[in-house]
C-alpha positions in Angstrom: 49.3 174.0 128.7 48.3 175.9 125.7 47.2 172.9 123.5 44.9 172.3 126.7 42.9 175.7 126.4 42.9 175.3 122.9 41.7 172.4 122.7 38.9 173.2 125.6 38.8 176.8 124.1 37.4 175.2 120.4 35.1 172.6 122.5 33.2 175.2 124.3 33.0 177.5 121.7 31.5 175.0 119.3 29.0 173.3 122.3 27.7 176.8 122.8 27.0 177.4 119.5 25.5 173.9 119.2 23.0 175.1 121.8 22.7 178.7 121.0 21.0 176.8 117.1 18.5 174.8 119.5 17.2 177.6 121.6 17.3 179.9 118.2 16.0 177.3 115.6 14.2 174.8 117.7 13.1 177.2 120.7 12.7 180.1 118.6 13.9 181.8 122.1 15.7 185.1 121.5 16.3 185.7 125.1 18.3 182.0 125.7 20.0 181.8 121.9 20.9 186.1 122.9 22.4 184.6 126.5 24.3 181.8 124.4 25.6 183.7 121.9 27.0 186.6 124.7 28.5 183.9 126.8 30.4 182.3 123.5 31.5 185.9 122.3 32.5 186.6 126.1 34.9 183.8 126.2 36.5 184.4 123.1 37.3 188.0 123.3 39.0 187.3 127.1 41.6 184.6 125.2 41.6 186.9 121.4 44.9 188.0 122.8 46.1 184.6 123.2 45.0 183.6 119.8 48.4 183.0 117.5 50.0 181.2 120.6 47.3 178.6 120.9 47.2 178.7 117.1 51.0 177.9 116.9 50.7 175.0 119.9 47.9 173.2 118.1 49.2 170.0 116.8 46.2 168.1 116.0 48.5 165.2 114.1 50.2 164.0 116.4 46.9 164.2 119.2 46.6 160.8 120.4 43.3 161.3 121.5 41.9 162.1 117.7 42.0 158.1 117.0 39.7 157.3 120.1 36.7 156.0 119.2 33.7 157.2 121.0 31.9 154.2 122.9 28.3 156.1 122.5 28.9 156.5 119.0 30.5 153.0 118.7 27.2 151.7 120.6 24.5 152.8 117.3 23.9 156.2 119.3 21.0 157.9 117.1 21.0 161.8 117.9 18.5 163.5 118.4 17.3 167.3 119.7 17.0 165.7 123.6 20.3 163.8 123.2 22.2 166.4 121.5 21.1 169.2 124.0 22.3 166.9 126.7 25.6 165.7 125.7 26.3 169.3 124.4 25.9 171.0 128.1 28.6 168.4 129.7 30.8 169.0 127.2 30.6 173.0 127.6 30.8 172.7 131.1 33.4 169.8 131.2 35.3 172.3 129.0 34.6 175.5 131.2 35.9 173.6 134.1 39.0 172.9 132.2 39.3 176.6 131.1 39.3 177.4 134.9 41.7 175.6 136.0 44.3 176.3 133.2 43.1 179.1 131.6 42.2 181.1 134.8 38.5 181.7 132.8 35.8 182.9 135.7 33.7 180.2 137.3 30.8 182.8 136.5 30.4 182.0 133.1 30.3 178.1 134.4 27.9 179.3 137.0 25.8 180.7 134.0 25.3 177.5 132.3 24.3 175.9 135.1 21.3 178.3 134.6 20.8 178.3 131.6 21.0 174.1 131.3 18.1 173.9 133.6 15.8 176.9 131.7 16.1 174.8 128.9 15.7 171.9 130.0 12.0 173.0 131.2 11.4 173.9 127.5 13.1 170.9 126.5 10.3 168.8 127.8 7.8 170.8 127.3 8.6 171.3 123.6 9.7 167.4 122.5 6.9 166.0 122.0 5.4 168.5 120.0 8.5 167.6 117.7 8.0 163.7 118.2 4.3 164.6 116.7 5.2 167.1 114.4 5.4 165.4 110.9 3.2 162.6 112.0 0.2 162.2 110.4 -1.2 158.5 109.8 -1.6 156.9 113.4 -3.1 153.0 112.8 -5.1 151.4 115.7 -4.9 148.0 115.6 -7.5 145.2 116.3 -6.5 141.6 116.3 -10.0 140.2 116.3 -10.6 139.6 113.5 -7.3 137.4 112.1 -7.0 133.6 112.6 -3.4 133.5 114.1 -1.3 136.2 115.9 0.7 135.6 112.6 -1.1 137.3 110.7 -1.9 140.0 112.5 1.9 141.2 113.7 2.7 140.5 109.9 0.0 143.2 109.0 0.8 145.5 111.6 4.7 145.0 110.5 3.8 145.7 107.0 1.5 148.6 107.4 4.7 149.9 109.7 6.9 149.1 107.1 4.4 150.8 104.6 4.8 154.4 106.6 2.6 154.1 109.2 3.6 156.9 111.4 2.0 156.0 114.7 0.7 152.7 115.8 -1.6 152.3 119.3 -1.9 148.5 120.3 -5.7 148.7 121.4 -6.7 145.6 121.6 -9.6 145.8 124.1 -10.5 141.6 124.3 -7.2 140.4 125.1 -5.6 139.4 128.4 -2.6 141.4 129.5 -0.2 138.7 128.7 -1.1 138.7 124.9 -0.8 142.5 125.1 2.4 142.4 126.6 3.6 139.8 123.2 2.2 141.5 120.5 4.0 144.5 122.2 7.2 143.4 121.9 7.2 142.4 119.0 5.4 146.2 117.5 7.5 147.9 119.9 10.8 146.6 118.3 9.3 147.4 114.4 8.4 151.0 115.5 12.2 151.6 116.1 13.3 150.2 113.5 10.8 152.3 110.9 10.9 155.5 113.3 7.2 155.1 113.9 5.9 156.0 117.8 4.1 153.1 119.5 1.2 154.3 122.1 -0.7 152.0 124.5 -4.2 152.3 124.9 -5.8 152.4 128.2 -3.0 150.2 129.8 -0.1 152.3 131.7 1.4 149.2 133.1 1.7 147.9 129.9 2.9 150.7 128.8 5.4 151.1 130.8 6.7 147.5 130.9 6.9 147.7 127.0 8.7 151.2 127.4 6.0 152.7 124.9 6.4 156.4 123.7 2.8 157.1 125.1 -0.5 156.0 126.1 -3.9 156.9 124.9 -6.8 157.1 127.4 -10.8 157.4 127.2 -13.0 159.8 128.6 -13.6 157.0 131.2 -9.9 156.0 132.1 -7.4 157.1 134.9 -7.2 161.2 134.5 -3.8 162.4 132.9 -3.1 164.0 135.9 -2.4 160.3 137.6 -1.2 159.2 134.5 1.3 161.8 134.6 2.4 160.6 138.3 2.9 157.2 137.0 4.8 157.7 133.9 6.6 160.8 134.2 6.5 163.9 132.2 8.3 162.4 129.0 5.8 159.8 127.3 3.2 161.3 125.2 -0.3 161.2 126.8 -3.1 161.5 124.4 -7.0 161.4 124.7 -9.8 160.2 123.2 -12.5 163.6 123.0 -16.0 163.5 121.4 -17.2 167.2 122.0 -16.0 170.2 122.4 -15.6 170.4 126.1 -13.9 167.4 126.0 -11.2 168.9 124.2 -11.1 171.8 125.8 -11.1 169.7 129.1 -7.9 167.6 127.9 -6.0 170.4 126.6 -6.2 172.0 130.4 -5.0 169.0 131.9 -2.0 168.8 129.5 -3.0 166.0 127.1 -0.3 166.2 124.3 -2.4 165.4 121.7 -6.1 164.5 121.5 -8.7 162.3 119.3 -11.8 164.0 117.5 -14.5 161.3 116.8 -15.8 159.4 115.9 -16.1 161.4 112.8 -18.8 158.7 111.0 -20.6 155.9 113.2 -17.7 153.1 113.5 -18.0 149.2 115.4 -15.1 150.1 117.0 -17.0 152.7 119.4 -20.6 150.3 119.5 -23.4 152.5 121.1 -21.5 156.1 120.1 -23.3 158.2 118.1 -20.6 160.3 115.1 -19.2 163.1 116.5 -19.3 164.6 113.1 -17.7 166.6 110.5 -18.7 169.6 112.7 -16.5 168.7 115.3 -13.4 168.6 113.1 -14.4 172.0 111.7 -14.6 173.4 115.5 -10.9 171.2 116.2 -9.0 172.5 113.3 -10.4 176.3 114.1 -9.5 176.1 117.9 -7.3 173.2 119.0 -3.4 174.5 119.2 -2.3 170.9 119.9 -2.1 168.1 117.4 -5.7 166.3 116.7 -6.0 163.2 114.9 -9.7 162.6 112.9 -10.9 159.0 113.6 -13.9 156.9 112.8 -14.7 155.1 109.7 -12.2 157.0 107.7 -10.7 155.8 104.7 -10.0 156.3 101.0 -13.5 157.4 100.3 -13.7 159.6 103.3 -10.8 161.4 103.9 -11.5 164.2 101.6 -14.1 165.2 103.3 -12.4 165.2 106.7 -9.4 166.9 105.6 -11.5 169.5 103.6 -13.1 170.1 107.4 -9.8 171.2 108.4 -8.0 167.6 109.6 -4.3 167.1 108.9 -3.8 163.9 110.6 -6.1 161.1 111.0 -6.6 157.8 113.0 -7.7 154.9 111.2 -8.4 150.7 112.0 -10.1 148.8 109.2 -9.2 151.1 106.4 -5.5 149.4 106.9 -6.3 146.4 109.1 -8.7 145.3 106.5 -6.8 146.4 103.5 -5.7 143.8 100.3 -3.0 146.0 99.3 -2.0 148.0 102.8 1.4 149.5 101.1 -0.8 151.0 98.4 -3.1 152.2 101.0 -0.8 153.7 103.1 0.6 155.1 100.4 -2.7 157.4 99.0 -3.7 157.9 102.6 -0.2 159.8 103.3 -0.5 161.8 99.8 -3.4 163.2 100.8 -2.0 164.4 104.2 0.6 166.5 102.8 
């Protein structure tokens, strides 16, 4: 029995202070990482006395269950802050459960991280997608139109992916559903391969068939508050904005990231006047969530933007269009360091 609680003892000790780093590092939540770290000193202090016994009954050699082989881990499982959060609560309160029934530990410390599980949970999904945008910067919109053969434009998109490209959105505004849907598949697959997120403009069915990591909407598509009701609160919904009180509007209704453009008159927005450099300098001074610059920027332009206050930008031809799209993905992410 005492190789039981040790065992158990050691796994919820260490799950704790797996989630006690989250809500301290990744949270920066005192009050849940304070809760975390008293439960884990709790526990240990009521079996301290117990300590050389379990010590001396540990015989992790001969543990057959030291050779099993994990079938998550055995499966390509990729952690990450969501994943790890998750599996690390069962295992504390698989182990708690254990620690009951052999160890005579209180159900009230089980009862606790039932609590505290679903608090940070809350934050969990409120807080992930701020640290899928974090560190990315260069988000490509593609446009098919203008290449002879689907070919050659999935090979551009794959090598501008390939290139660093840390965001692509299939917008491809003159194409039927069905060709969507194919190019999707096949962009879908080389974003997670390269660890770039792949967003859907306009289309949440598509989106959702393709299992996208977002969807990017106009001032003139479904509100994200339907959006939301279709897809759930985990992909990322971003919009496009073009004023002020178009930011200020998607920000309210919870838009995880927005658009500011078009920066310089672009044929992708026909009829739209620039939004101009003013706008940035208004974005960078008062938007708290990420904004990506778009609209005719490129190697010539991006200085300008990014002197404005810009630390991400949005950009079509200057990659679609490039001769050498490595080498221009290449400057266009040294300048957004």
């Amino acid at each position: 029995m005492e190789r039981i609680i040790d065992a158990n003892l050691n796994r919820a000790t260490e799950a704790l202070r797996v989630l006690e780093e989250i809500a301290r590092f990744y949270f920066n939540d005192e009050e849940i990482s304070g809760s975390l770290k008293m439960i884990r000193h709790s526990i240990c202090k009521l079996f301290d006395s117990s300590y050389d016994k379990l010590l001396f009954a540990r015989d992790t050699q001969n543990d057959v269950g030291v050779h099993i082989e994990n079938p998550t881990k055995a499966c390509g499982y990729k952690p990450n802050v969501e994943s790890v959060f998750r599996a690390n609560f069962k295992r504390l309160e698989q182990a708690l459960r254990v620690l009951g029934e052999y160890g005579g530990l209180s159900d009230d410390f089980r009862y606790k991280t039932y609590v505290l599980e679903k608090k940070m949970n809350a934050r969990l999904k409120m807080d992930i997608k701020k640290y899928l945008l974090k560190d990315k910067k260069l988000y490509l919109v593609t446009n098919s139109d203008n290449f002879k053969t689907d070919e050659e434009f999935l090979d551009t998109v794959a090598l501008a992916v390939k290139s660093g490209v840390d965001i692509v959105q299939l917008r491809e505004k003159t194409k039927p559903a069905a060709k969507i849907i194919e190019y999707g598949r096949v962009i879908r697959q080389l974003c997670s391969e390269y660890g770039a997120l792949f967003i859907v403009n306009d289309r949440i069915d598509i989106a959702q068939i393709l299992n996208a990591d977002g969807v990017h909407l106009g001032q003139d598509d479904v509100d994200i508050k339907y959006a939301r009701e279709i897809l759930g609160d985990k992909p990322i919904i971003g919009i496009s904005t073009h004023k002020p009180d178009d930011a200020i509007r998607a920000i309210q209704n919870g838009a995880d990231y927005i658009g500011v453009g078009p920066v310089y008159r672009t044929p992708t927005k026909p009829g739209r006047d620039a939004a101009g450099l003013e706008y940035v300098k208004w974005a960078a001074q008062n938007v708290d969530i990420p904004f990506y610059a778009i609209g005719s920027i490129d190697e010539t332009t991006i200085d300008e933007v990014i002197s404005c206050g810009a630390k991400r930008v949005a950009l079509v031809r200057a990659i679609m269009n490039s001769r050498d799209i490595c080498r221009t993905v290449k400057r266009l992410k040294d300048k957004l360091v």
